[in-house]
C-alpha positions as CSV (number, residue, x, y, z in Angstrom):
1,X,-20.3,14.4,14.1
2,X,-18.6,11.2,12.6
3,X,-16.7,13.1,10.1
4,X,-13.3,13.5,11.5
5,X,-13.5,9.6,12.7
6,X,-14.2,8.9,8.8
7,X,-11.2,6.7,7.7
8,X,-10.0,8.0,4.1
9,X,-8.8,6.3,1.2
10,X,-6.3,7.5,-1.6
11,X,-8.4,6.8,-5.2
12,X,-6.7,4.9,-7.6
13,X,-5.0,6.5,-10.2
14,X,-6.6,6.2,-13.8
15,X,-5.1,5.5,-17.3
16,X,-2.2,4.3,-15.6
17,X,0.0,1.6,-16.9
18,X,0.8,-2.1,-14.8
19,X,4.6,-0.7,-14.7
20,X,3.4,3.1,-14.2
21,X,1.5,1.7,-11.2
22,X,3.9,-0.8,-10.0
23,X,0.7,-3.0,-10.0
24,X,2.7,-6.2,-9.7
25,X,1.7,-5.9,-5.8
26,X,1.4,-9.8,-4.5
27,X,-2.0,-10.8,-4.7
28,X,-2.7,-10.4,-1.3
29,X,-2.4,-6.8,-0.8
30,X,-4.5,-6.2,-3.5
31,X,-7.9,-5.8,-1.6
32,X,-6.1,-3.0,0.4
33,X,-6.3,1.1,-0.2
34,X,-3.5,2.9,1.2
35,X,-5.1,5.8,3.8
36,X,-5.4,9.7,2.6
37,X,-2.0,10.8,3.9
38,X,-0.3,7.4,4.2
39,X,3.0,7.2,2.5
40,X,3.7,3.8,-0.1
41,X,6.2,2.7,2.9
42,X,3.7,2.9,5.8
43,X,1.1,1.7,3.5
44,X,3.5,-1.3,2.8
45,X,4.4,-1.2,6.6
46,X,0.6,-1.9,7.5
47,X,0.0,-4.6,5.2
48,X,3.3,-7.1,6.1
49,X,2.3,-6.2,9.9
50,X,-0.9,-7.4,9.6
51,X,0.0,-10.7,7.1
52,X,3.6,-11.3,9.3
53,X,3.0,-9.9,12.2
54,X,5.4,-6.7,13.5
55,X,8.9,-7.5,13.1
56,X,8.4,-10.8,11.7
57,X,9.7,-10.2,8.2
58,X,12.8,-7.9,6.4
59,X,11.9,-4.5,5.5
60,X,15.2,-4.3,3.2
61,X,15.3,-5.9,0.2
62,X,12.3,-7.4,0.9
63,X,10.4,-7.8,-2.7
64,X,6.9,-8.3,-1.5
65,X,7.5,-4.9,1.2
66,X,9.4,-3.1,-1.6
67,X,6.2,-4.0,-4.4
68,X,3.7,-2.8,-2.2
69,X,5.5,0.4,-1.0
70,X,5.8,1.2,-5.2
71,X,2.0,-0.2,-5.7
72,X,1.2,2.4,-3.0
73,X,3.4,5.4,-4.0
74,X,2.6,4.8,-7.7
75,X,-1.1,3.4,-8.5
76,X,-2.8,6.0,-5.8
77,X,-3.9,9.8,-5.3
């Protein structure tokens, strides 16, 4: 069956504040879901590798990396 090769999402978290959720994610990430066990770092990871390219950006003290990794750890269950 297909069911273990079925890619799952985290939901988004409701009744949750735009600071609660970090939700101040750059507009670009925001079609994105982070996967069922993916942390707020690899989710943030995924996304910049994919816009940038691997390598091609700072990880540390990075806004856009560090909005996303909050975005992901916050806004998502």
């Amino acid at each position: 069956s297909n069911e273990k090769n079925k890619i799952e999402f985290k939901k988004p978290k409701s009744h949750i504040s735009g600071k609660e959720g970090a939700k101040n994610a750059p507009s670009w990430a925001k079609g994105n879901k982070p996967y069922k066990n993916e942390s707020g770092k690899d989710f943030a990871k995924r996304l910049m590798d994919a816009k940038y390219g691997r390598g091609n950006y700072q990880k540390d003290s990075n806004p856009e990396f560090n909005k996303i990794k909050k975005w992901g750890d916050r806004a998502w269950e």
